[in-house]
Residue frames as a rotation matrix with the C-alpha (Angstrom) as fourth column:
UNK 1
0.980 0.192 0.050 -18.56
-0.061 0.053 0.997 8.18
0.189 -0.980 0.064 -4.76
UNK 2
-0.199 -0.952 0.235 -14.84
-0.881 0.069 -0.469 9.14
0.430 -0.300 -0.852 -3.08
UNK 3
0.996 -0.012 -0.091 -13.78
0.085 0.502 0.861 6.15
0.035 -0.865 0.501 -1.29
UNK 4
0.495 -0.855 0.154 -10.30
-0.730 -0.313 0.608 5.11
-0.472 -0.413 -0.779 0.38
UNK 5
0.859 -0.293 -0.419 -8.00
-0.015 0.805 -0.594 3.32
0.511 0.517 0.687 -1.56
UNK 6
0.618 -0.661 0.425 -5.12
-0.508 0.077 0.858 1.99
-0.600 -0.746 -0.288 0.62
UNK 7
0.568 -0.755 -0.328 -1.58
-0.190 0.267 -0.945 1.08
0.801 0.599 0.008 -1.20
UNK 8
0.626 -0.780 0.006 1.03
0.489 0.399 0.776 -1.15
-0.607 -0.483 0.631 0.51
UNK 9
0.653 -0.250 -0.715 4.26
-0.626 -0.710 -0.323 0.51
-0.427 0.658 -0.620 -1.08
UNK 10
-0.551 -0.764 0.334 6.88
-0.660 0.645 0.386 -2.45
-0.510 -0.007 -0.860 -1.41
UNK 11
-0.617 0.105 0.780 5.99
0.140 0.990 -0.022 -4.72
-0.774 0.095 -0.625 -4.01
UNK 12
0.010 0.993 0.116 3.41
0.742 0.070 -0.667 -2.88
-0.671 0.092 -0.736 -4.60
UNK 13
0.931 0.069 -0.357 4.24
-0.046 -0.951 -0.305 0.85
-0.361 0.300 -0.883 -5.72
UNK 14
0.290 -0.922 -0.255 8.11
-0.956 -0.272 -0.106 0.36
0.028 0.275 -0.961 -5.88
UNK 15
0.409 -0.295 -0.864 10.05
0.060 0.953 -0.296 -2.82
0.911 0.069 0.407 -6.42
UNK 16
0.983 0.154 0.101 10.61
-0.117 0.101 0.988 -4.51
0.142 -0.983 0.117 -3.49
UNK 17
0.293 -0.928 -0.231 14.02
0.183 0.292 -0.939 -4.25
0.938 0.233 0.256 -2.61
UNK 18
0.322 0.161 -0.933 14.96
0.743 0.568 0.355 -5.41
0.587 -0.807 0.063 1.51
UNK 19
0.437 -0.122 -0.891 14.87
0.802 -0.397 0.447 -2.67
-0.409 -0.910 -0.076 3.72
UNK 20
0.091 -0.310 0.946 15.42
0.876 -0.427 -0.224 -0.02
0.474 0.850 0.232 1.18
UNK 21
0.134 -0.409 -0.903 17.27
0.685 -0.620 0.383 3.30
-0.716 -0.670 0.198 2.71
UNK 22
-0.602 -0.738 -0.307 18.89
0.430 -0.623 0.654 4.68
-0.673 0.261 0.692 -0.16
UNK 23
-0.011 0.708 0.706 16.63
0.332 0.669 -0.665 6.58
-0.943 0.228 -0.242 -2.97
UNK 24
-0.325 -0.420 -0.847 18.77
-0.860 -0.241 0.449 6.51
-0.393 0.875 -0.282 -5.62
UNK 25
-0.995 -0.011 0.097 17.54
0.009 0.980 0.197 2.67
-0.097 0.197 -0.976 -5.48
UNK 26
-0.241 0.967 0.081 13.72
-0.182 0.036 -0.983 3.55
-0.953 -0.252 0.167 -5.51
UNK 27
-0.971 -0.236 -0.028 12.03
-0.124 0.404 0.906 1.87
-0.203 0.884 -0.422 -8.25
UNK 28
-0.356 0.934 0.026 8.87
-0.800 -0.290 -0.525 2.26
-0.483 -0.208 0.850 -9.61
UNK 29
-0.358 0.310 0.881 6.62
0.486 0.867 -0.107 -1.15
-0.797 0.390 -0.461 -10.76
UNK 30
-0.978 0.051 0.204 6.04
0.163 -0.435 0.886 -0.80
0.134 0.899 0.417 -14.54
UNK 31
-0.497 0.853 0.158 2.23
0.449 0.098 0.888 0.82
0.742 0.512 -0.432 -14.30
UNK 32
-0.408 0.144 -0.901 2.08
0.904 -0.073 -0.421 1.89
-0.126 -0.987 -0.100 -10.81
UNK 33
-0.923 -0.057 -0.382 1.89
0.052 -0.998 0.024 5.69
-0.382 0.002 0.924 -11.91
UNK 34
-0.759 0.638 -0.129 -0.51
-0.575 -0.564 0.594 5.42
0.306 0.524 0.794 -14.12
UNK 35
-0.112 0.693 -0.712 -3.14
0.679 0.576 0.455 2.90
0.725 -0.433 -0.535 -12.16
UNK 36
-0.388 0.181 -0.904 -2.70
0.831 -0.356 -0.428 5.65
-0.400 -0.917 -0.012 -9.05
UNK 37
-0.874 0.339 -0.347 -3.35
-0.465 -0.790 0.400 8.94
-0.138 0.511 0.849 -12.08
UNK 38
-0.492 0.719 -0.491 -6.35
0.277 0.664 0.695 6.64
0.825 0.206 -0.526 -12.77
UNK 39
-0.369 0.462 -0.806 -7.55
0.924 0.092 -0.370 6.47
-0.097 -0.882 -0.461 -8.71
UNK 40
-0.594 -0.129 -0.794 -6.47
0.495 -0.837 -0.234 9.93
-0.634 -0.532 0.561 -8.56
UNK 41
-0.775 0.591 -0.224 -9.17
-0.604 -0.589 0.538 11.28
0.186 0.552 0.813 -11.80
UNK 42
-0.108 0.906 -0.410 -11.86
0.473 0.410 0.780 9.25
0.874 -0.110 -0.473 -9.80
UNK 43
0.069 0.196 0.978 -11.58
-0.553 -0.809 0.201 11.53
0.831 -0.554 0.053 -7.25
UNK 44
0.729 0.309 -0.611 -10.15
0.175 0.779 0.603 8.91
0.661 -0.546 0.514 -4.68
UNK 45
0.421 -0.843 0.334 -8.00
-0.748 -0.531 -0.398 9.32
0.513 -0.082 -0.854 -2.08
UNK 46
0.637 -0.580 -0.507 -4.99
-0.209 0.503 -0.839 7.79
0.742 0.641 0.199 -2.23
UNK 47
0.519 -0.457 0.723 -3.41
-0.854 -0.238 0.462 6.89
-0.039 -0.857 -0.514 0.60
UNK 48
0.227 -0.717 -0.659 -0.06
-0.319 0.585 -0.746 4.61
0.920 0.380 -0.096 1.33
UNK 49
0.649 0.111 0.752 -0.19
-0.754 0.225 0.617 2.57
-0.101 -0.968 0.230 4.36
UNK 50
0.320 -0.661 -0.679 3.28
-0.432 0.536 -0.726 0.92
0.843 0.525 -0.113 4.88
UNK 51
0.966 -0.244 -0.088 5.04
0.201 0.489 0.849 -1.15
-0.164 -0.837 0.521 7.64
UNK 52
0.559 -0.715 0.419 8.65
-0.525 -0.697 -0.489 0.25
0.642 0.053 -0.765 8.28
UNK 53
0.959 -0.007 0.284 10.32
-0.284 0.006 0.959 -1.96
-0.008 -1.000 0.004 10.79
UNK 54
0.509 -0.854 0.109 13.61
0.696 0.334 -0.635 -1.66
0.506 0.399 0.764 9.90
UNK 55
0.170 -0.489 0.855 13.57
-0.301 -0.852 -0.428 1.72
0.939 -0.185 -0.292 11.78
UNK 56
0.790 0.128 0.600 12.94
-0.606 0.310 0.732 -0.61
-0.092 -0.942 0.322 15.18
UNK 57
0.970 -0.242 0.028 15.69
0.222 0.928 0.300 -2.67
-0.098 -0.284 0.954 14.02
UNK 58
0.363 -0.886 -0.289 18.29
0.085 -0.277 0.957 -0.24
-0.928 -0.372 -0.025 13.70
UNK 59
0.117 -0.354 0.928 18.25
0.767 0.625 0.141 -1.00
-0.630 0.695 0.345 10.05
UNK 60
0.116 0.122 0.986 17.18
0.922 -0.382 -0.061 2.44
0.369 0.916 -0.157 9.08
UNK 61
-0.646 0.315 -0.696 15.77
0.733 0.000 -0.680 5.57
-0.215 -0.949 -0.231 10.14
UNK 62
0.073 0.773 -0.630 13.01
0.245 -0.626 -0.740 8.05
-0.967 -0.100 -0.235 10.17
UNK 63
0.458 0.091 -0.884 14.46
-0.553 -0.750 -0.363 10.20
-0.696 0.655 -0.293 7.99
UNK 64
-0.650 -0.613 0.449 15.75
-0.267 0.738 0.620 7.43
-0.711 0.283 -0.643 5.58
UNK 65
-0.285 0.762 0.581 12.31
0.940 0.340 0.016 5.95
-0.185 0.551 -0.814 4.97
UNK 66
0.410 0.239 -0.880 11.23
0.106 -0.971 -0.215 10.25
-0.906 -0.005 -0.423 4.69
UNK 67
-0.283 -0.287 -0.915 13.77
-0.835 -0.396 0.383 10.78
-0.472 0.872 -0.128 1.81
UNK 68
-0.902 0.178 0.393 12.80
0.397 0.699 0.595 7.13
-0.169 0.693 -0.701 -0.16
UNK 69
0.182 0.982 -0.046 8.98
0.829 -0.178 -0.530 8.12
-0.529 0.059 -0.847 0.28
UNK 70
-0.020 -0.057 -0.998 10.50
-0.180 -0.982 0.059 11.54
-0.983 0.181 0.009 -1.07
UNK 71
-0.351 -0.810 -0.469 11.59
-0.495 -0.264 0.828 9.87
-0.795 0.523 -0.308 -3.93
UNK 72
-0.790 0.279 0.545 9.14
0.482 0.833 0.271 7.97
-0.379 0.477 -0.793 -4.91
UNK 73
0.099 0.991 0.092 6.65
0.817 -0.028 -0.576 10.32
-0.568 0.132 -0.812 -4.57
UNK 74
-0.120 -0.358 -0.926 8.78
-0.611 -0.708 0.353 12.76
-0.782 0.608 -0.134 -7.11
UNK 75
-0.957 -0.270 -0.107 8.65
-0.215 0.410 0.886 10.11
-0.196 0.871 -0.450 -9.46
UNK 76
-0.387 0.632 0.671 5.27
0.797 0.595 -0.101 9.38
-0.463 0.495 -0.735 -9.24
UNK 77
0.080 0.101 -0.992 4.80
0.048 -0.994 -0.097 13.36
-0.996 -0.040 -0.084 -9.54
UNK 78
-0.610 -0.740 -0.285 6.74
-0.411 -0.012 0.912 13.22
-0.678 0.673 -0.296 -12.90
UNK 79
-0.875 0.429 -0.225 4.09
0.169 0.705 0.689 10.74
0.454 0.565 -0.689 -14.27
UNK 80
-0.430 0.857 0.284 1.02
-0.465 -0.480 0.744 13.04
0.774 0.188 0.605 -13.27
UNK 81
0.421 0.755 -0.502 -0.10
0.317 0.396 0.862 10.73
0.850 -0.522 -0.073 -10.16
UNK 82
-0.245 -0.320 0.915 -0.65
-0.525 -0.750 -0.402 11.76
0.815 -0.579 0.016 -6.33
UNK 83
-0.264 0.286 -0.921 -0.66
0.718 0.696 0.010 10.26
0.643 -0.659 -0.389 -3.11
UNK 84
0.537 0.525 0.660 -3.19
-0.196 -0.684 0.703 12.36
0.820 -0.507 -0.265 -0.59
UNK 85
0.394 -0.307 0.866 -1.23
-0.918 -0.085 0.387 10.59
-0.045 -0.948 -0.315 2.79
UNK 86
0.146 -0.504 -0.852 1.23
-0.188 0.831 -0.523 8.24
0.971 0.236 0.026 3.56
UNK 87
0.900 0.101 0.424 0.75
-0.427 0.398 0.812 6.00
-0.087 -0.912 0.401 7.03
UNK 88
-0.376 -0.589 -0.715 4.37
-0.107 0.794 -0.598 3.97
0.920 -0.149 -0.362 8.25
UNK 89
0.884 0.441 0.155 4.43
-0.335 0.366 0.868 2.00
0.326 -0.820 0.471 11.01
UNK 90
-0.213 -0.974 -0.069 8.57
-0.657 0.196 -0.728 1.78
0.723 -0.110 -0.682 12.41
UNK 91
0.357 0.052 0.933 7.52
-0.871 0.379 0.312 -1.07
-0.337 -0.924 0.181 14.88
UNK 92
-0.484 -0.437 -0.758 8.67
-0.629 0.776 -0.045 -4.56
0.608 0.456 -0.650 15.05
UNK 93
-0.712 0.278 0.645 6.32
-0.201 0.800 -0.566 -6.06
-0.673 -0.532 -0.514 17.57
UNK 94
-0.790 0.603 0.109 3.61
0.507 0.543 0.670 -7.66
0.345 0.584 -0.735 15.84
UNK 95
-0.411 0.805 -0.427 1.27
0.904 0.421 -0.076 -6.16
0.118 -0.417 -0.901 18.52
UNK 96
-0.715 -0.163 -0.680 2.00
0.384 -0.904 -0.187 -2.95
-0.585 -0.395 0.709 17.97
UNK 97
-0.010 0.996 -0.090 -1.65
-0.070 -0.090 -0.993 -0.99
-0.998 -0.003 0.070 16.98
UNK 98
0.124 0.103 -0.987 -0.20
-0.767 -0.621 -0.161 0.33
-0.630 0.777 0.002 13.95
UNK 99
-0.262 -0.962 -0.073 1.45
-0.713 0.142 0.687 -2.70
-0.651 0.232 -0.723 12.31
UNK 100
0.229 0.404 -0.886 -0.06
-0.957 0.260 -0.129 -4.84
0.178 0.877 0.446 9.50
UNK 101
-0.742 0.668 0.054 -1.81
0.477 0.469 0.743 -7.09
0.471 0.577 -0.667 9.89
UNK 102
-0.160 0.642 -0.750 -3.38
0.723 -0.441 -0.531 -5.29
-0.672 -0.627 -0.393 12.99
UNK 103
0.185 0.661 0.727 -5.88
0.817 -0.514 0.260 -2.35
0.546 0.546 -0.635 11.27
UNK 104
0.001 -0.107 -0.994 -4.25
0.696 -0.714 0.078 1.10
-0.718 -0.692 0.074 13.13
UNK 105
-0.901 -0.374 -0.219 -2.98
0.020 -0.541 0.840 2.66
-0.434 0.753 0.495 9.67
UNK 106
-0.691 0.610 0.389 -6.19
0.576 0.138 0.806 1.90
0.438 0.780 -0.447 8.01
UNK 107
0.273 0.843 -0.463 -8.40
0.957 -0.289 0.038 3.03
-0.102 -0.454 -0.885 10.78
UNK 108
-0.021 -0.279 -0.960 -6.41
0.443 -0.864 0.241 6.49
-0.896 -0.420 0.141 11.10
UNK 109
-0.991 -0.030 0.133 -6.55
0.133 -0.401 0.906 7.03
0.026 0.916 0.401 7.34
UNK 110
-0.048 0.992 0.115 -10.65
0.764 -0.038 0.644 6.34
0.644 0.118 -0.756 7.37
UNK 111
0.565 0.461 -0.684 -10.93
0.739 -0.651 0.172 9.00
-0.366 -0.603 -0.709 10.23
UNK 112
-0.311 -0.728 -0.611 -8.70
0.607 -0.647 0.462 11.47
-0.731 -0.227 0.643 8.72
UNK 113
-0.998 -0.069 -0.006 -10.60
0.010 -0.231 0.973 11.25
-0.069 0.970 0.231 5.28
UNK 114
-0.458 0.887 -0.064 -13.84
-0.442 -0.290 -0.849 10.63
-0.771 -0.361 0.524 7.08
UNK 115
-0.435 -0.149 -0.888 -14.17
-0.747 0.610 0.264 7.72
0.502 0.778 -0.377 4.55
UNK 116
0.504 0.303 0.809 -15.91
-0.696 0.697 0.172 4.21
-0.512 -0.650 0.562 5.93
UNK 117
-0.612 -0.592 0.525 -13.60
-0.649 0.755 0.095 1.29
-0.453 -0.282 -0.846 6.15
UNK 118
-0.088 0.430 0.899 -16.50
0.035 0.903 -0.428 -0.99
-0.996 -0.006 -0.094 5.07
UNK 119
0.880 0.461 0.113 -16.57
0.170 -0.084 -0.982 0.72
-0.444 0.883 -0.152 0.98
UNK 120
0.282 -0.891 -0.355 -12.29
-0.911 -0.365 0.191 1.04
-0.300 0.269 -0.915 0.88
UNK 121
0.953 -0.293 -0.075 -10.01
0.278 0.946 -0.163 -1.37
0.119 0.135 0.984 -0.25
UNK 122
0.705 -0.688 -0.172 -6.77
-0.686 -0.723 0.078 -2.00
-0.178 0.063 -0.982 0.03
UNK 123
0.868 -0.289 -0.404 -3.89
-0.048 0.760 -0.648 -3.56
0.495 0.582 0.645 -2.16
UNK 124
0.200 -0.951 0.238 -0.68
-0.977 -0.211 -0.020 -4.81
0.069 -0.228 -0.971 -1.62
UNK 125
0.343 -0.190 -0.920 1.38
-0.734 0.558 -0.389 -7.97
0.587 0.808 0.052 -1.59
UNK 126
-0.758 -0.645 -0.090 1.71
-0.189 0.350 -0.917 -9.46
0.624 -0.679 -0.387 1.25
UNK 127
-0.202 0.594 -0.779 -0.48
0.745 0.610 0.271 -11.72
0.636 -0.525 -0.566 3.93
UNK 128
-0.770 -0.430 -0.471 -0.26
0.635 -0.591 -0.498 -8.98
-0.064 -0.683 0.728 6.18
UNK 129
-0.894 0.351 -0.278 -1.92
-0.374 -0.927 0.031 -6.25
-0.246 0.132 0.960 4.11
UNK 130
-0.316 0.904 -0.288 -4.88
-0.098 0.271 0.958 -8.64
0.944 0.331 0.003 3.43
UNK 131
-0.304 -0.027 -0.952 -4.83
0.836 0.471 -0.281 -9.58
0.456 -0.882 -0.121 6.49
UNK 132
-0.912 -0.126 -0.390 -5.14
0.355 -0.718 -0.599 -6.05
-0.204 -0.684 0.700 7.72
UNK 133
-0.886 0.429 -0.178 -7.97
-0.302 -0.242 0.922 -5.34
0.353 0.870 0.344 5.36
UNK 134
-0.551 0.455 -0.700 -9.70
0.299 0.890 0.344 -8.15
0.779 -0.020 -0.626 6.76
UNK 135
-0.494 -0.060 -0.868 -9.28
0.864 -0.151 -0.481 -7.08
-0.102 -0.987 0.127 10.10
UNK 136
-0.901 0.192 -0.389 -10.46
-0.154 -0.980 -0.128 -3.25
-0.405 -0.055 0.912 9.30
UNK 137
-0.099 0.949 0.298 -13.59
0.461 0.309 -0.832 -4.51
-0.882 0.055 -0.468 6.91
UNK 138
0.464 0.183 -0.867 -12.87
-0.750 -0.440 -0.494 -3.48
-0.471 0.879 -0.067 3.86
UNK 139
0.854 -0.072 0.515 -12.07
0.194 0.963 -0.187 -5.28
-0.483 0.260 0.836 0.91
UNK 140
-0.053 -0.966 0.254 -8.63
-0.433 0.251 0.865 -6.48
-0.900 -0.064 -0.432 -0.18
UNK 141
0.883 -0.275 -0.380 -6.67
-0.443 -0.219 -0.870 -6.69
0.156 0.936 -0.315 -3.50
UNK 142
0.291 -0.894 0.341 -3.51
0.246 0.415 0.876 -9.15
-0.925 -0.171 0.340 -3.45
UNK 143
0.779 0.042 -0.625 -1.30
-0.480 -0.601 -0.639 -8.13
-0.403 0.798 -0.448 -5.93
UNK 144
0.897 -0.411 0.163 0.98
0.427 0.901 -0.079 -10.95
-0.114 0.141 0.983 -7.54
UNK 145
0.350 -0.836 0.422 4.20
0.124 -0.405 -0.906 -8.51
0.928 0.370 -0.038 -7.76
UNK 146
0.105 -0.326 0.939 6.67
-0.992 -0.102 0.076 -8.41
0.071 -0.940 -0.335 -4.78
UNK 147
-0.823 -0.079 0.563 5.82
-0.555 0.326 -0.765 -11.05
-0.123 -0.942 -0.313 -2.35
UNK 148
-0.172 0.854 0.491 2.42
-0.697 0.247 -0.673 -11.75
-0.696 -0.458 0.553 -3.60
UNK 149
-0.037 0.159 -0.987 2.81
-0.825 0.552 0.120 -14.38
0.564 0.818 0.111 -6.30
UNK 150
-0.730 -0.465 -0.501 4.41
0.068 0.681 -0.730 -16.83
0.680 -0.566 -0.465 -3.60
UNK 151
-0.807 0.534 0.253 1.47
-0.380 -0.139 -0.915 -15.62
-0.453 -0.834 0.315 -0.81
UNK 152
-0.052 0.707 -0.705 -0.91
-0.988 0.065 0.139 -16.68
0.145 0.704 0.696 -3.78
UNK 153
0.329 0.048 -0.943 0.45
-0.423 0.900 -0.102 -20.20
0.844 0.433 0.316 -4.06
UNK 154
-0.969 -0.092 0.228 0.76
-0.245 0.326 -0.913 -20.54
0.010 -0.941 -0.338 -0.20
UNK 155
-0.471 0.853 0.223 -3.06
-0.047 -0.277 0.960 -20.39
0.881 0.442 0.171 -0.11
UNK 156
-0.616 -0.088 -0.783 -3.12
0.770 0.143 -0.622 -19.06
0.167 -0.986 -0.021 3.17
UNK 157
-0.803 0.391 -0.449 -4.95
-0.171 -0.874 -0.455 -16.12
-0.570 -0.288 0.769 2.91
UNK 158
-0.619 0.325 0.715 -8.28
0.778 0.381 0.500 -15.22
-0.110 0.866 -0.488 0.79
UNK 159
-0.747 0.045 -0.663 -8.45
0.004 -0.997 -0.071 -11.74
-0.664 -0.056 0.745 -0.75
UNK 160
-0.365 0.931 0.001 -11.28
0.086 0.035 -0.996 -10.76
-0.927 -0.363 -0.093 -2.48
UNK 161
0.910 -0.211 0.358 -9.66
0.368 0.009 -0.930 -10.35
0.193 0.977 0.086 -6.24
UNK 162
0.256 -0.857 0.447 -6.00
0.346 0.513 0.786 -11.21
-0.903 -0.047 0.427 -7.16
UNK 163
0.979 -0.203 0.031 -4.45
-0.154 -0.825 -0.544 -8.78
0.136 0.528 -0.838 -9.69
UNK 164
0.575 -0.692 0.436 -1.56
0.608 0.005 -0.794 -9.40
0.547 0.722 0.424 -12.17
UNK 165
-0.726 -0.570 0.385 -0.08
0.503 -0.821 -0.268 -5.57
0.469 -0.001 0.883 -10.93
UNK 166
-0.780 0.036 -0.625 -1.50
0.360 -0.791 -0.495 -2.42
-0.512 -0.611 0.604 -9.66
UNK 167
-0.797 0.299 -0.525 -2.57
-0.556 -0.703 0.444 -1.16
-0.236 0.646 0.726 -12.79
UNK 168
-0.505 0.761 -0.407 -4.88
0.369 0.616 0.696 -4.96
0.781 0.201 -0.592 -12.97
UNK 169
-0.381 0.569 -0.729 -6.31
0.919 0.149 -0.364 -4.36
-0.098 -0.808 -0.580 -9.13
UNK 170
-0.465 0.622 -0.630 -7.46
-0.184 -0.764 -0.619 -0.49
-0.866 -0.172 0.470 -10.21
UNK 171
-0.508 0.838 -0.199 -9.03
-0.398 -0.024 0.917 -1.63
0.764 0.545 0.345 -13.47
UNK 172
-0.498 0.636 -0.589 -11.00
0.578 0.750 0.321 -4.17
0.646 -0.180 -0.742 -10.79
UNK 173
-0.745 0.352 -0.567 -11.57
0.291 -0.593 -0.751 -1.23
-0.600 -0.724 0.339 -8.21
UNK 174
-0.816 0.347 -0.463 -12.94
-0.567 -0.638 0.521 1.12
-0.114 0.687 0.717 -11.13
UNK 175
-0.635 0.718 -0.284 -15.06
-0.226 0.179 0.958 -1.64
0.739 0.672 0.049 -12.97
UNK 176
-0.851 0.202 -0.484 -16.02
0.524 0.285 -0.803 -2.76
-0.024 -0.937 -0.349 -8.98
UNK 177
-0.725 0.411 -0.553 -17.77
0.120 -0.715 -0.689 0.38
-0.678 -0.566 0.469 -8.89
């Protein structure tokens, strides 16, 4: 069965590194490639749903976060793995539809892929991206790299299976199934 696997990218896919513009500086988490070549020979699609709001703060722009996403997604290329679509969100209000925690990116991936929200998951390292999860109905993967070791030991949130790395939260997707 295809389903939707949502990927925060910070933290998650690339080391996090604050407002990141330049992508000679993209970095890939050791395993990331091969946990997403994994998704991608289950026939899942792969989709990156990020929050951008450095471009509302002047910090970046568009075509900034365009050439990093370029660059990341050459490297994962290089190492045999694909992302099918990549959601941002350049806001800085909180309320804005798209913006993690609020469920806009997730919903618009599930209707583009024609995918249900209630059989996806999605990982990533930050309160937020559970949080969005939550909000959309699907289930949710904290991942302990980035941001999410410290969101662990806040115990503020409660995702549905905590994972070492990427490459731990798709062995749980996989064996999930």
């Amino acid at each position: 069965m295809r389903r939707l696997i949502l990927l925060d990218r910070d933290g998650t896919i690339i080391v996090n590194k604050h407002y990141l513009k330049d992508p000679a500086e993209v970095e890939l988490i050791p395993g990331a490639s091969g946990a997403i070549k994994r998704l991608n020979g289950a026939g899942h699609a792969v989709v990156i749903v990020s929050n951008q709001s450095g471009v509302a703060r002047g910090l970046m722009t568009v075509h900034d976060v365009g050439k990093v996403m370029g660059a990341m997604l050459a490297q994962l290329m290089m190492e045999g793995a694909g992302i099918d679509r990549i959601f941002t969100c350049p806001e800085v209000d909180d309320d804005a539809p798209c913006r993690k925690p609020n469920s806009g990116m997730l919903k618009r991936a599930a209707k583009e892929f024609n995918l249900p929200l209630d059989e996806a998951v999605i990982v990533g390292d930050s309160a937020s991206d559970v949080n969005a999860g939550i909000n959309a109905g699907c289930r949710t993967v904290l991942v302990r790299t980035g941001y999410g070791g410290g969101v662990e030991a806040a115990g503020e949130i409660n995702p549905d299976y905590v994972a070492d790395d990427l490459k731990a939260a798709v062995e749980w997707i996989l064996n999930e199934e």
